[in-house]
C-alpha positions as CSV (number, residue, x, y, z in Angstrom):
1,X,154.5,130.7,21.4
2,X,151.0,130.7,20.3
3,X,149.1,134.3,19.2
4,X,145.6,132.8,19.4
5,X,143.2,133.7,22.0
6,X,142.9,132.0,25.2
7,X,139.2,134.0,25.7
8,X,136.6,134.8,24.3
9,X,135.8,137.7,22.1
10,X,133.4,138.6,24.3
11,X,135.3,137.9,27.7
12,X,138.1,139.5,26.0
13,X,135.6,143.1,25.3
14,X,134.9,142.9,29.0
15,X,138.4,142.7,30.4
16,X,139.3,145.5,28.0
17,X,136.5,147.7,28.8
18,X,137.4,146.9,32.8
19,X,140.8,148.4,32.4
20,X,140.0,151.4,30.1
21,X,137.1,152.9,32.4
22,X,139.4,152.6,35.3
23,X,142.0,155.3,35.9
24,X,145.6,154.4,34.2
25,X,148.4,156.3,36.0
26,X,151.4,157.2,33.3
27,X,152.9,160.2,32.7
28,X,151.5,160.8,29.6
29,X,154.4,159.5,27.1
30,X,154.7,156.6,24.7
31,X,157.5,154.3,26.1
32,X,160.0,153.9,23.5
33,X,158.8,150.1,22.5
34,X,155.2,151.4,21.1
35,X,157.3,153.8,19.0
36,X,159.3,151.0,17.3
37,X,156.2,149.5,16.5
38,X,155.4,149.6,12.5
39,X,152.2,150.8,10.9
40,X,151.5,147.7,10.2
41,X,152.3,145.9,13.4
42,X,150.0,149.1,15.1
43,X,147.0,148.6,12.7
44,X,147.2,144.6,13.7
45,X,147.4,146.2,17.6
46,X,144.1,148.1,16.9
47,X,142.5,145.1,16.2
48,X,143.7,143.2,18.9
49,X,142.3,145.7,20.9
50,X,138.9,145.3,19.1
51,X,138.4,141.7,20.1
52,X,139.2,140.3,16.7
53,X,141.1,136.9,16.2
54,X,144.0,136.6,14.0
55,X,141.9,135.2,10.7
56,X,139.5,138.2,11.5
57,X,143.0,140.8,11.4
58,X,144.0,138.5,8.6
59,X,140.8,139.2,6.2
60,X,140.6,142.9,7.2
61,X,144.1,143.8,6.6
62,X,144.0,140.9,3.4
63,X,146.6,139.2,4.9
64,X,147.1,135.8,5.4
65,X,146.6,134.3,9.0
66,X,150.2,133.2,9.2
67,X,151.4,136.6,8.3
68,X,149.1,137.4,11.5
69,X,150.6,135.5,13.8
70,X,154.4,136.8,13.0
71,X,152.9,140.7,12.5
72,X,151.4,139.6,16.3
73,X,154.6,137.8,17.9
74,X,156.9,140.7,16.8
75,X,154.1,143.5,18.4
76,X,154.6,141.0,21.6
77,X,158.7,141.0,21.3
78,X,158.7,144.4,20.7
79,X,156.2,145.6,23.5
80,X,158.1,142.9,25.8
81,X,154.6,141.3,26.9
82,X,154.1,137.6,27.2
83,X,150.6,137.4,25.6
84,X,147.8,139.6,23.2
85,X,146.2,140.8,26.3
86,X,148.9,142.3,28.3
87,X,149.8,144.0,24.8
88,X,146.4,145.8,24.4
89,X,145.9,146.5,27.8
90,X,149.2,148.6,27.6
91,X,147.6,150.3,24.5
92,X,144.4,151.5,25.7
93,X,146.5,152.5,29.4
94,X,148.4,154.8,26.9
95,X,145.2,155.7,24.7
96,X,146.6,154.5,21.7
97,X,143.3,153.2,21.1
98,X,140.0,153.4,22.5
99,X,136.7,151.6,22.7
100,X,134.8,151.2,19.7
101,X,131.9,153.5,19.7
102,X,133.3,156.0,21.9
C-alpha cells in the first residue's frame, strides 16, 4: 500500500476545504479508532490534513520519510480507511482539526 499522494497539494486543499464548509452530520463523539490513535500518529494526521507530503511531515516532525509512511499506514489501519484522504476527511468531519488560518 502506498501513503504518497495521488493529488495535488493544492487539489488536495480544495477537496478538504469542500467537505469542512459543508455541514458534517455526527453526534458529536470521537469514534473509538481516533482515540487509539498516538500523539504521534495525530500530529502526522494534522499534517495530512494541511496538504503536506510525507518528506514535508518527515522534516517538520524530524523524522525520516520511511518512518512517515509506517506512522501514516498505521493512522490508515487504525482509522480503517483505505487512503490519506478518506483519513483527513474523517478528521475535519469530527473537528479534530480545522483549516489553517481559521
Amino acid at each position: 500500500m502506498s501513503s504518497e499522494a495521488l493529488l495535488s497539494p493544492a487539489v488536495t486543499k480544495r477537496l478538504i476545504e469542500a467537505f469542512v464548509t459543508a455541514p458534517a452530520p455526527h453526534d458529536g463523539g470521537v469514534p473509538e479508532a481516533f482515540n487509539s490513535l498516538t500523539s504521534r500518529e495525530l500530529d502526522v494526521l494534522r499534517h495530512l490534513a494541511h496538504g503536506a507530503s510525507n518528506a514535508e511531515i518527515g522534516r517538520a516532525l524530524f523524522l525520516a520519510e520511511t518512518t512517515m509512511k509506517t506512522h501514516i499506514a498505521r493512522v490508515l489501519a487504525k482509522l480503517g480507511v483505505r487512503d490519506r484522504v478518506q483519513a483527513v476527511v474523517q478528521a475535519y468531519e469530527l473537528g479534530l482539526v480545522r483549516p489553517a488560518g481559521r
